[in-house]
LOVEXBA-351416 format. One record per residue (C-alpha): residue number from 0; residue in one letter; chain; x negated, y negated, z. Coordinates in pm, whole numbers. Layout:
BEGIN
NUM:a:A:X:Y:Z .
...
END
This chain:
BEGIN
0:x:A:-1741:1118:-5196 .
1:x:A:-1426:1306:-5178 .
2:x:A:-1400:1346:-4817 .
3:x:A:-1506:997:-4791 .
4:x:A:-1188:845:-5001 .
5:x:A:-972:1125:-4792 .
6:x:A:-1099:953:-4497 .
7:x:A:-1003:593:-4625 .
8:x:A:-632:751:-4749 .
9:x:A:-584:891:-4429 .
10:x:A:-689:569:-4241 .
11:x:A:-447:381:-4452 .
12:x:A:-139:569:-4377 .
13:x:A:-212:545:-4019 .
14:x:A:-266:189:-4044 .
15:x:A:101:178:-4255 .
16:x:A:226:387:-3970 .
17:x:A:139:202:-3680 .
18:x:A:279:-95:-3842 .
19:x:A:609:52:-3882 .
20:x:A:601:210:-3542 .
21:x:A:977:191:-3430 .
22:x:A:1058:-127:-3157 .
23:x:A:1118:136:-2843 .
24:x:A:744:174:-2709 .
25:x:A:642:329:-2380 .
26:x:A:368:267:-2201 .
27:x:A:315:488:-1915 .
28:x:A:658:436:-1658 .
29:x:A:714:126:-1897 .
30:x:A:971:108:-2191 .
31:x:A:956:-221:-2374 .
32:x:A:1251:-220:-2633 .
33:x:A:1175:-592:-2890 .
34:x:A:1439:-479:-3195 .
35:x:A:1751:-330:-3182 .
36:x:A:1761:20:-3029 .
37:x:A:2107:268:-2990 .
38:x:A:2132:531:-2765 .
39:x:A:2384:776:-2849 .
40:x:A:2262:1120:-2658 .
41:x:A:2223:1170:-2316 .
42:x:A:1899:991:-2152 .
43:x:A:1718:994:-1829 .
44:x:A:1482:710:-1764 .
45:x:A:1187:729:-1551 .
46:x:A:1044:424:-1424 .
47:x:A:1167:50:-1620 .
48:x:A:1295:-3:-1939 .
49:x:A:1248:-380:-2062 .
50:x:A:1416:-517:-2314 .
51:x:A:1258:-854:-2445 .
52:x:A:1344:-1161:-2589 .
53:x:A:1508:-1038:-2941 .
54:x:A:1524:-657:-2830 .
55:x:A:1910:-522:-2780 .
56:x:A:1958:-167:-2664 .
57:x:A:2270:-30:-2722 .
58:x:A:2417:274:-2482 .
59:x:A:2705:400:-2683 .
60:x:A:2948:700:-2561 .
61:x:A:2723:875:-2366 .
62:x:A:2510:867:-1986 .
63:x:A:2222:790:-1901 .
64:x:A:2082:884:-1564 .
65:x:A:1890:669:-1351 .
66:x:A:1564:816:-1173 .
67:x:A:1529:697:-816 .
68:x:A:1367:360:-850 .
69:x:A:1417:301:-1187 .
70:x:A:1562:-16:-1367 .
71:x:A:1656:-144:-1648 .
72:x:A:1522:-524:-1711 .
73:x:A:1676:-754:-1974 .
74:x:A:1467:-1099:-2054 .
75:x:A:1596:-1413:-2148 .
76:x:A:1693:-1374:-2477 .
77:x:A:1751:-968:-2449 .
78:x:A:2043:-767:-2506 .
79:x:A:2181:-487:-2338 .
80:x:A:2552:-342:-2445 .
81:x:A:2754:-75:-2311 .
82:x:A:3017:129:-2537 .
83:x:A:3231:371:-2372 .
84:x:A:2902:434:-2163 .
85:x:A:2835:528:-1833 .
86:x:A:2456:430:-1620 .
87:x:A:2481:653:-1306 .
88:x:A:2275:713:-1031 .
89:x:A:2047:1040:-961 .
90:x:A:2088:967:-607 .
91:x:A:2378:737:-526 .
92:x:A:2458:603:-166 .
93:x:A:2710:861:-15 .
94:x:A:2766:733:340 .
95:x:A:3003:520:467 .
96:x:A:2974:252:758 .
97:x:A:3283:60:976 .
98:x:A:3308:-337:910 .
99:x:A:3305:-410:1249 .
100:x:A:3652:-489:1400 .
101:x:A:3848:-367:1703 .
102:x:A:4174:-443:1661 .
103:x:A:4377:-187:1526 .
104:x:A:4513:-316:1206 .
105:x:A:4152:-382:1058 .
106:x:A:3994:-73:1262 .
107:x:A:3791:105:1002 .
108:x:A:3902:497:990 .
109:x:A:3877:815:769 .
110:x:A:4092:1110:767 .
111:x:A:3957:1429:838 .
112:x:A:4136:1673:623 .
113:x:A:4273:1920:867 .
114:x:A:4609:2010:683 .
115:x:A:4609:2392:582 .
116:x:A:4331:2491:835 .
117:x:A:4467:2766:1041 .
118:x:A:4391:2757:1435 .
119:x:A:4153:2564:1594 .
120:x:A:3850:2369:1422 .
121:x:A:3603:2120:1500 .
122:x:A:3472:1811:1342 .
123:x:A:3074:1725:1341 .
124:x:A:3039:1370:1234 .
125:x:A:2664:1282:1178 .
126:x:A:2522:966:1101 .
127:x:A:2289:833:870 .
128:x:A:1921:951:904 .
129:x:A:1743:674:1133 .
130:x:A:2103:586:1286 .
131:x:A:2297:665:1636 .
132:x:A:2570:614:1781 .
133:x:A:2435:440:2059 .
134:x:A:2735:266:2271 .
135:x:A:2954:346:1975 .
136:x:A:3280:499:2047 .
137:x:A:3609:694:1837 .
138:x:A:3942:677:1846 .
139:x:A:4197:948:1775 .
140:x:A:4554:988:1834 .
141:x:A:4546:601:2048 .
142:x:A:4263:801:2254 .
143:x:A:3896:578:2294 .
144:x:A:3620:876:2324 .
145:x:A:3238:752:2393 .
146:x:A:2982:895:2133 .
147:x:A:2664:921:2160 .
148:x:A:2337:1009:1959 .
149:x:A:2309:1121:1595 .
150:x:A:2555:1335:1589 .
151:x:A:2933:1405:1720 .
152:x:A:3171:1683:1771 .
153:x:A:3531:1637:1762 .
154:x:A:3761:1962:1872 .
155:x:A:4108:1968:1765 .
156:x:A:4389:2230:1811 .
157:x:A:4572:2451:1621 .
158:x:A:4837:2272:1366 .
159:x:A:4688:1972:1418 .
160:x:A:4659:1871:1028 .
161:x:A:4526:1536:866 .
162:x:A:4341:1346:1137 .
163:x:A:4280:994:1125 .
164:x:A:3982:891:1330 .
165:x:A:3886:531:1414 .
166:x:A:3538:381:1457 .
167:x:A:3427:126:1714 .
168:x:A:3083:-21:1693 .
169:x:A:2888:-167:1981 .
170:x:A:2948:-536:1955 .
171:x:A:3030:-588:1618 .
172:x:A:2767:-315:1482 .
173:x:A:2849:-94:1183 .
174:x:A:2938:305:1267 .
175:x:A:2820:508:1000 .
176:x:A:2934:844:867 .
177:x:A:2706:1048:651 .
178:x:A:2908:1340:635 .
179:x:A:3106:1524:873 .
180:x:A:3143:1923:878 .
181:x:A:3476:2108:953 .
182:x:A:3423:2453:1139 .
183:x:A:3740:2608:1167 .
184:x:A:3758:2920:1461 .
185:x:A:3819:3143:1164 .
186:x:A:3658:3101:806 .
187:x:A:3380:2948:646 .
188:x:A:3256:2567:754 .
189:x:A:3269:2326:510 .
190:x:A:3081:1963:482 .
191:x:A:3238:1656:344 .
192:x:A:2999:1366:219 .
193:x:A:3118:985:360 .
194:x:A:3135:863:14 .
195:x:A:3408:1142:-57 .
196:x:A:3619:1103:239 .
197:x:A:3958:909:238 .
198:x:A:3908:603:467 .
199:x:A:4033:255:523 .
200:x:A:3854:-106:584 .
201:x:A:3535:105:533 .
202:x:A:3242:12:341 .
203:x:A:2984:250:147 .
204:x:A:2631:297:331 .
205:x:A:2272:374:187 .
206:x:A:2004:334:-74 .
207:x:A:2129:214:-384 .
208:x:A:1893:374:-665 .
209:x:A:1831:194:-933 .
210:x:A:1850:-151:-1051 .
211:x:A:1987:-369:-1378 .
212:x:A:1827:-721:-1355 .
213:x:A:2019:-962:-1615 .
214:x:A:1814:-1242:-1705 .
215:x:A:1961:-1244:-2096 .
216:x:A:2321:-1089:-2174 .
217:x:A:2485:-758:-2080 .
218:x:A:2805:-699:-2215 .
219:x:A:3010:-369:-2123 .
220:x:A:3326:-232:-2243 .
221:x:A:3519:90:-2141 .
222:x:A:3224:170:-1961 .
223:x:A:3127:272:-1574 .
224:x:A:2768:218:-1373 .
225:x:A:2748:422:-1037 .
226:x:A:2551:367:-764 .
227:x:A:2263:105:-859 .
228:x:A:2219:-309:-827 .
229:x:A:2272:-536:-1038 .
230:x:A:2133:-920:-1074 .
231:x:A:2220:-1128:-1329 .
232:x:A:2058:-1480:-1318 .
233:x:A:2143:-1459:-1676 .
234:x:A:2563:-1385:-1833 .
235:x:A:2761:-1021:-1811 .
236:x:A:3086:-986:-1945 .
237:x:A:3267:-656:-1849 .
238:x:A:3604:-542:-2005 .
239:x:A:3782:-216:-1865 .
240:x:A:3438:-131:-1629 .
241:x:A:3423:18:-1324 .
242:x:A:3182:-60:-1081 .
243:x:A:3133:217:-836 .
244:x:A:2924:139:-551 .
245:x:A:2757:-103:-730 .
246:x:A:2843:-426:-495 .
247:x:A:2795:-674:-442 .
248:x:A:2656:-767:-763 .
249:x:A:2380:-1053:-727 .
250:x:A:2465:-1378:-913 .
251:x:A:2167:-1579:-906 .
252:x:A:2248:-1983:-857 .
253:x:A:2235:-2030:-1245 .
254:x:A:2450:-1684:-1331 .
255:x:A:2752:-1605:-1514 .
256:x:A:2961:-1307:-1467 .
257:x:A:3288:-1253:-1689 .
258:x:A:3526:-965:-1562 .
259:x:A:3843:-911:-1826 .
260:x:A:4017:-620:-1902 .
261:x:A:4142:-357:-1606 .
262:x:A:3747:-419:-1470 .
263:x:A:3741:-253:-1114 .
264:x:A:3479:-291:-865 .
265:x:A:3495:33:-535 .
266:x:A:3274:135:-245 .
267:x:A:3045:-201:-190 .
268:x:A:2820:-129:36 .
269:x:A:2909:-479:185 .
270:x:A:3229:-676:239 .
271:x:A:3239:-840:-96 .
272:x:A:3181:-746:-471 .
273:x:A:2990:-1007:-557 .
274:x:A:2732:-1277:-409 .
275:x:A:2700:-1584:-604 .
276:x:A:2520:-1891:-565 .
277:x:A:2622:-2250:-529 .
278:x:A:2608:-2354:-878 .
279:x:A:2685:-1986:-1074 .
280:x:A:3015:-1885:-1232 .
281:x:A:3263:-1630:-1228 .
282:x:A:3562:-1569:-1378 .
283:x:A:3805:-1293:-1259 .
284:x:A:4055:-1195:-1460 .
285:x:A:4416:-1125:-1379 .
286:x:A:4438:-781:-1397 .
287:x:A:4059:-727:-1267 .
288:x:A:4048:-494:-905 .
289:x:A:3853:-542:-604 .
290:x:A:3754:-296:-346 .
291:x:A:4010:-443:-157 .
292:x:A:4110:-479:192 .
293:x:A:3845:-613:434 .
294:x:A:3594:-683:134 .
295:x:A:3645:-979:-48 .
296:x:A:3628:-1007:-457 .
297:x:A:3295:-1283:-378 .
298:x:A:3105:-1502:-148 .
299:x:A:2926:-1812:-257 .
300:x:A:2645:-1879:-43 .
301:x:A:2389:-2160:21 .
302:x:A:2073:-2147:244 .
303:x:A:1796:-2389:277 .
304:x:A:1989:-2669:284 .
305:x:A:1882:-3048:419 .
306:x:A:2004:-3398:392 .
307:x:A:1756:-3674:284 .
308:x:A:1733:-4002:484 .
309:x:A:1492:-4281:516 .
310:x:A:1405:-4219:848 .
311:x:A:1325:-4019:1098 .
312:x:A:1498:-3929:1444 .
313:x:A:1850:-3989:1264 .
314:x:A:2112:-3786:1474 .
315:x:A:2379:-3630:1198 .
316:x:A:2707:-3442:1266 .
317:x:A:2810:-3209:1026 .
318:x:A:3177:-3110:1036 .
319:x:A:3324:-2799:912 .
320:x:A:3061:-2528:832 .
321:x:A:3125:-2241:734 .
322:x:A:3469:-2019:709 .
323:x:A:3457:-2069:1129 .
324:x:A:3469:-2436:1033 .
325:x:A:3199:-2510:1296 .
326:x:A:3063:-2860:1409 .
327:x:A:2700:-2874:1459 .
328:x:A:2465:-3169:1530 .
329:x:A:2091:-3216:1349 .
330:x:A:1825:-3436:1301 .
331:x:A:1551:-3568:1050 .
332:x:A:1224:-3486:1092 .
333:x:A:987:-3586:765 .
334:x:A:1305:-3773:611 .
335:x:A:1502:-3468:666 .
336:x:A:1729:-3259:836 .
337:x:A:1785:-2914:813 .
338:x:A:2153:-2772:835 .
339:x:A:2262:-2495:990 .
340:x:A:1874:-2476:1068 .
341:x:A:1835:-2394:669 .
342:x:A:1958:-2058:761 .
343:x:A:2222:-1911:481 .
344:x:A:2621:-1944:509 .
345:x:A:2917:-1880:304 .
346:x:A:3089:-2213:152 .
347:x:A:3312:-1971:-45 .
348:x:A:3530:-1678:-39 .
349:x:A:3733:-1513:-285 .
350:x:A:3975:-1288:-82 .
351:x:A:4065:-993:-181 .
352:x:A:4431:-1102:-226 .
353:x:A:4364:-1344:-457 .
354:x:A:4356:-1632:-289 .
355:x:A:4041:-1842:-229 .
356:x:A:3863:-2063:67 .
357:x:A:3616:-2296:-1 .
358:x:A:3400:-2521:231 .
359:x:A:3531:-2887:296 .
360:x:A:3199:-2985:517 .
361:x:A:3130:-3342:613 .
362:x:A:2805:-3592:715 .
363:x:A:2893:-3844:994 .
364:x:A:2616:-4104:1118 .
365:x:A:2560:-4021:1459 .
366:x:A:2228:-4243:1528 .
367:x:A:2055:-4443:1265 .
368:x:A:1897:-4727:1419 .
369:x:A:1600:-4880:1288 .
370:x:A:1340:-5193:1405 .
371:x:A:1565:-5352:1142 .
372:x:A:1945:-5273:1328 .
373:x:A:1850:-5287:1694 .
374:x:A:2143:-5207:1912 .
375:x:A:2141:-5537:2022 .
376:x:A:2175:-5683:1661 .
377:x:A:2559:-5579:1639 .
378:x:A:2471:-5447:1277 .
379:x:A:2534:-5123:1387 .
380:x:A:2416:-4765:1253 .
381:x:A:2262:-4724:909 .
382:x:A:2368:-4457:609 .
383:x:A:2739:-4550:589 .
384:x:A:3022:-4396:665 .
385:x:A:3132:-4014:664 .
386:x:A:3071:-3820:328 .
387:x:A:3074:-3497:172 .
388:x:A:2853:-3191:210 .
389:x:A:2862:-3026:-141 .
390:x:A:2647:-2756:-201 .
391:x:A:2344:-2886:-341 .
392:x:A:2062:-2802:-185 .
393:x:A:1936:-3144:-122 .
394:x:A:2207:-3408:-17 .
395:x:A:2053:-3779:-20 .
396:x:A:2212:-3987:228 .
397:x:A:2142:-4337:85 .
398:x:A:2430:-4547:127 .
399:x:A:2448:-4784:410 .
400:x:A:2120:-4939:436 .
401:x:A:1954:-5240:353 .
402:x:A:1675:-5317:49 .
403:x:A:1501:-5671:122 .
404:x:A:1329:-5859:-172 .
405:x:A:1151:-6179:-184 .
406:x:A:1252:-6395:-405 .
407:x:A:982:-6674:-351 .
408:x:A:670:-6835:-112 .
409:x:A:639:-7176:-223 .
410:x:A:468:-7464:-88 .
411:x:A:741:-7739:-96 .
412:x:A:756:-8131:-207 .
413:x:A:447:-8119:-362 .
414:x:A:256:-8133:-59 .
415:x:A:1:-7827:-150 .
416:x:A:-286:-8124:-26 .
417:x:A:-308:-8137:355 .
418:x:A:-556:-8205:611 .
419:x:A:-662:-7963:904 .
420:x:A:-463:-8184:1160 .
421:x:A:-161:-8160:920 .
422:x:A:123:-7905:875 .
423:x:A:175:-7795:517 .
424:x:A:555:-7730:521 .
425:x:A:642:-7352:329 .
426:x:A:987:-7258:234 .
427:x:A:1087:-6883:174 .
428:x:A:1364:-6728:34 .
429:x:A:1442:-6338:72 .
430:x:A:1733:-6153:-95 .
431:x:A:1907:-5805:23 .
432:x:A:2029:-5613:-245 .
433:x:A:2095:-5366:-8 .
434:x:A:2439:-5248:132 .
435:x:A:2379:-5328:511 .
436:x:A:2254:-5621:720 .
437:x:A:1899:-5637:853 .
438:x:A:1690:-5829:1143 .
439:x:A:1373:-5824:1037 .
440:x:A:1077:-6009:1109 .
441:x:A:770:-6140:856 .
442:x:A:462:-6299:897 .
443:x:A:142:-6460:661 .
444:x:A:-204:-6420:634 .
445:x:A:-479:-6642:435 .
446:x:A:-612:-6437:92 .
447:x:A:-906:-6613:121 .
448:x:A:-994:-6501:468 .
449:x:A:-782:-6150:555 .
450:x:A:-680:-6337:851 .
451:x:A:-353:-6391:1024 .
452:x:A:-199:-6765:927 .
453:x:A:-90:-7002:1144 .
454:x:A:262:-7050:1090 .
455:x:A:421:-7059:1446 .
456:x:A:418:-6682:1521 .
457:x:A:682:-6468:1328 .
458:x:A:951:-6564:1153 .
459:x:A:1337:-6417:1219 .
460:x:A:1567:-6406:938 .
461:x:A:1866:-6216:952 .
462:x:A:2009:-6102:608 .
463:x:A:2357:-5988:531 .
464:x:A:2376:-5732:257 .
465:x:A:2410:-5890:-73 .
466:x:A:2269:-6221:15 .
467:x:A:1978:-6454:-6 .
468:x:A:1824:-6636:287 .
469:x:A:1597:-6967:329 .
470:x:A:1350:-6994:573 .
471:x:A:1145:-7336:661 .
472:x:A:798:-7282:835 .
473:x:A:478:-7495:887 .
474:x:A:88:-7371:768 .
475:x:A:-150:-7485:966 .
476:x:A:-522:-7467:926 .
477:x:A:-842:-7546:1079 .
478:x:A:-1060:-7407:799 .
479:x:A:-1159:-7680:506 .
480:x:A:-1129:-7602:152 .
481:x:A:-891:-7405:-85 .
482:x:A:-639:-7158:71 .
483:x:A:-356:-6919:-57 .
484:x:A:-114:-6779:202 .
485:x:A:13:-6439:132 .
486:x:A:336:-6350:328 .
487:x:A:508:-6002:412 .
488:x:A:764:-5794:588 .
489:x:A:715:-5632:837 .
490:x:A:912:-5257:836 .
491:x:A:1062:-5035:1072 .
492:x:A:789:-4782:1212 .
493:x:A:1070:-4483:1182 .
494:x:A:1083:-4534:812 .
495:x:A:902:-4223:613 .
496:x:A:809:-4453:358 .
497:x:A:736:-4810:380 .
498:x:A:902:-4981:128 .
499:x:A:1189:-4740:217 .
500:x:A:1417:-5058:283 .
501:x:A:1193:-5304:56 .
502:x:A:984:-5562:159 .
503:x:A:676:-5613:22 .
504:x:A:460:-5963:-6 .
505:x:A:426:-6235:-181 .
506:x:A:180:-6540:-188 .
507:x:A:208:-6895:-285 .
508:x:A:39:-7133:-512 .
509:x:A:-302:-7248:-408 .
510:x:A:-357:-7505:-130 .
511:x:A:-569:-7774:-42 .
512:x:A:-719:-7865:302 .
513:x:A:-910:-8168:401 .
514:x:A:-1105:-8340:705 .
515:x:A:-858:-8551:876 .
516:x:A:-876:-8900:797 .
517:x:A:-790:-9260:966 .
518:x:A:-466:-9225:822 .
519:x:A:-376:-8888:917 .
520:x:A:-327:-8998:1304 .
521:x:A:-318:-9312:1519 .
522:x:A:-665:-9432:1665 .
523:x:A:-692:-9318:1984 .
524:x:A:-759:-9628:2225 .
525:x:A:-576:-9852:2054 .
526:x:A:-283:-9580:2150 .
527:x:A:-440:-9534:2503 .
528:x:A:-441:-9936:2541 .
529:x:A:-95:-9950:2428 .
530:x:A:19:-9649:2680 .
531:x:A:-124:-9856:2961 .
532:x:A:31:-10167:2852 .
533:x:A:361:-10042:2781 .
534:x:A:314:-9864:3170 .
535:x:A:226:-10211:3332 .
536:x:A:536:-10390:3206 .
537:x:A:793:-10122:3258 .
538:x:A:698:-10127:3641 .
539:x:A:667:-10488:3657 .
540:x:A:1008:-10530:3534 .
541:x:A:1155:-10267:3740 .
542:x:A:944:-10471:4076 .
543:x:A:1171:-10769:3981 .
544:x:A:1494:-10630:3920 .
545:x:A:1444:-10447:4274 .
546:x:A:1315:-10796:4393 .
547:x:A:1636:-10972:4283 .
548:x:A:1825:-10710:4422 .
549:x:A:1706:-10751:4748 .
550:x:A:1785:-11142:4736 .
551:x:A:2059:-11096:4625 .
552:x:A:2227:-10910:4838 .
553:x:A:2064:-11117:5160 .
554:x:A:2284:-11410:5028 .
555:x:A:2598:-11229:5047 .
556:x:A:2594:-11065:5393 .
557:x:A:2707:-11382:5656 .
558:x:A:2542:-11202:5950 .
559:x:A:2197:-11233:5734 .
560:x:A:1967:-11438:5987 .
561:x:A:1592:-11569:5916 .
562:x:A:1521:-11551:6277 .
563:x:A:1619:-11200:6341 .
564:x:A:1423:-11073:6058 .
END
């Protein structure tokens, strides 16, 4: 019985325990961190630590070093906060790569630090592993010297001191330097990583370790994270942090990033510090540095974009894409058209003198013609004049073109009683609320039957935009009994959807038709009788004014003789 209730004790404090396990668990490469959790010694972290909605981790005045592949993930509604802190990389990128440019005031260069070496030495650059120098070539002292291969070896004289030594890709293709090695005549080598190396309009090259994925808050203050990515498609604020290596930092379309303080951003491994999308934010404060030089302090980017129209086959020109300001024609396929074939392109830059481009892109009508604006109509191309390429990603280009409505099918005076020799008279009326004329073109068919009415083939009406149009048409049937014509519009084949521009049916009330009676028509022989009548005495009376004529004009001419005739 003892053992028994020290069994149920000891199962009750373990129960107590577990529930007041602390908020920091790990499971296996996983920490999940759901209260509020301060570091204050040094940490490593192997594999992810998560913080989750309500969970804030705290890093405060020390370093913690990032494993290869390891992040840190913050949730919506997580917290992670820097103080006096530093987040480093176990393995940061330490190679450096040329931006691409020939002419010498952006050439990328580095300076080989020859000063105090006595005699001669030489210089082995090498590049990054999987890298050559292919068609690549160097320039030193004004001198262009072809490289080739992984590896190159420079040889310089005695007293030759600092050397500055230029990098030309093939095309515009990036040069890389992992490291070069001095080997002076005399003495010891030495090796020199890239990402140690004095150089200018170069960017850092490699791996970048570890990653910090934002989607709650990260604030940072006094603080410093080396050599990992960051992605924030939720808010960071930094005050006095430095970003080495880091860029460009990822700003997802709904982001915020917040730099204050002396904030300082070196060695992006591209040239800008951050990549934002179309509708994030960004604030960069006065005294906030970029890399500088050839990088820029951001790029806002947009990919995937189309334009929406009604149809298909309309030819678009879009005017000033991109920071080349480039002029491009597209068309719609499905109701849309892709631009800049959907690939990506910068509608932003923030240089890194502080002064900032942004895309001014416009939509002009090349082609919109429809069954409803012929060329021949004189109404001219649908979807309006030029307009504005923002940055959404779909632009609807809706302006322009016409909307047609009926208004009413009626059967008019009354007359909905009419036999099959008869014509019941129909008036119309159809409205465009639309912003553009349209010829279009409707015809009727009997409910009753599903067939096509006989109203004269189809009607014309041409409708301005904005206004209402009456048209006058006969029904004609050969069927007896009770009839309701139904009449609709008939829509441009190019539209993607058919009431794209309106249209539509619409019936009237019911009618009546009857055998033909006596009254309906004139009897037919009396009317035959009357023809042949009416014949006889119109060429009787035309015999005797010809008759008279003749006498007539016997009895005037003198030389006229009876005998001679």
């Amino acid at each position: 019985m003892r053992r028994v209730a020290l069994l149920q004790c000891f199962l009750m404090a373990s129960a107590v325990l577990l529930c007041t396990a602390p908020s920091a668990s790990a499971d296996a490469a996983e920490t999940v961190i759901s209260d509020n959790v301060t570091w204050t010694g040094e940490q490593s972290v192997e594999g992810t630590v998560r913080i989750v909605s309500g969970g804030h981790l705290i890093i405060d005045g020390t370093e913690v070093r990032m494993n290869s592949n390891s992040s840190i993930v913050v949730e919506a509604g997580g917290t992670l906060t820097l103080n006096q802190a530093s987040v480093v990389a176990e393995d940061p990128p330490t190679a450096i790569a040329s931006m691409g440019y020939w002419d010498e005031a952006n050439m990328s260069k580095f300076k080989v630090p020859g000063d105090g070496i006595s005699g001669p030495f030489s210089v082995k650059m090498q590049t990054m592993e999987g890298d050559s120098y292919y068609g690549d070539a160097a320039q030193v002292a004004g001198e262009v010297i072809s490289i080739n291969g992984s590896s190159h070896t420079f040889s310089f004289a005695d007293g030759t001191g600092d050397v500055w030594i230029g990098l030309i890709g093939y095309s515009s293709s990036a040069v890389t330097v992992a490291s070069i090695t001095i080997e002076p005549e005399a003495g010891s080598s030495s090796t020199i990583l890239g990402s140690d190396l004095e150089s200018v309009n170069m960017r850092s090259a490699g791996a970048q370790d570890f990653t910090i994925q934002i989607e709650g808050e990260m604030t940072s203050g006094n603080s410093a994270v080396s050599g990992g990515q960051i992605t924030i498609n939720g808010a960071m604020s930094a005050d006095d942090t430095d970003f080495d290596r880091v860029s460009p930092v990822i700003l997802g379309n709904s982001g915020e990033i917040e730099l204050l303080g002396t904030s300082a951003f070196s060695g992006s491994l591209d040239d800008h510090d951050v990549r934002a999308g179309p509708d994030s934010t960004i604030y960069w404060g006065e005294d906030v540095s970029g890399s500088g030089g050839l990088i820029d302090r951001w790029e806002r980017r947009v990919s995937g974009q189309t334009i929406q129209v009604d149809a298909d086959y309309v030819i678009l020109r879009i005017a000033g894409i991109g920071p080349q300001e480039s002029t491009q024609e597209i068309f719609s396929l499905g109701g849309f058209a892709s631009v800049d074939s959907g690939s990506e392109r910068v509608v932003e830059i923030g240089y890194s003198d502080g002064t900032v481009w942004t895309e001014s892109a416009t939509i002009e009508v090349v082609t919109y013609v429809t069954g409803w604006n012929p060329e021949t109509s004189g109404i001219g191309n649908y979807g309006g004049g030029p307009v504005a390429l923002g940055w959404a990603q779909n632009t609807v280009l809706d302006s322009g073109t016409p909307y047609v409505e009926w208004e009413s099918v009626e059967i008019t005076n009354g007359a909905s009683t009419k036999s099959t020799g008869q014509s019941m008279p129909i008036l119309a009326r159809l409205a465009n609320r639309g912003t553009a004329s349209a010829l279009l073109y409707f015809t009727c068919d009997v409910v009753e039957t599903g067939l096509e009415a006989d109203i004269g083939g189809y009607q014309e009406v041409r409708i301005d935009a904005g206004e209402s149009m009456e048209v006058s048409f006969g029904w004609r049937s050969s069927e007896v009994g009770d009839a309701t014509l139904s009449c609709r519009v008939l829509t441009p084949s190019q539209l993607v959807e058919d009431d794209a521009f309106g249209g539509g049916s619409m019936s009237t009330g019911l009618a009546t038709w009857t055998e033909p009676t006596e009254d309906d028509s004139l009897p037919i022989m009396p009317l035959l009788a009357a023809i042949v009548v009416g014949v006889g005495i119109a060429g009787m009376t035309m015999l005797r004014r010809a008759s008279d004529a003749i006498v007539e004009t016997k009895e005037e001419d003198p030389n006229y003789s009876k005998d001679e005739y």
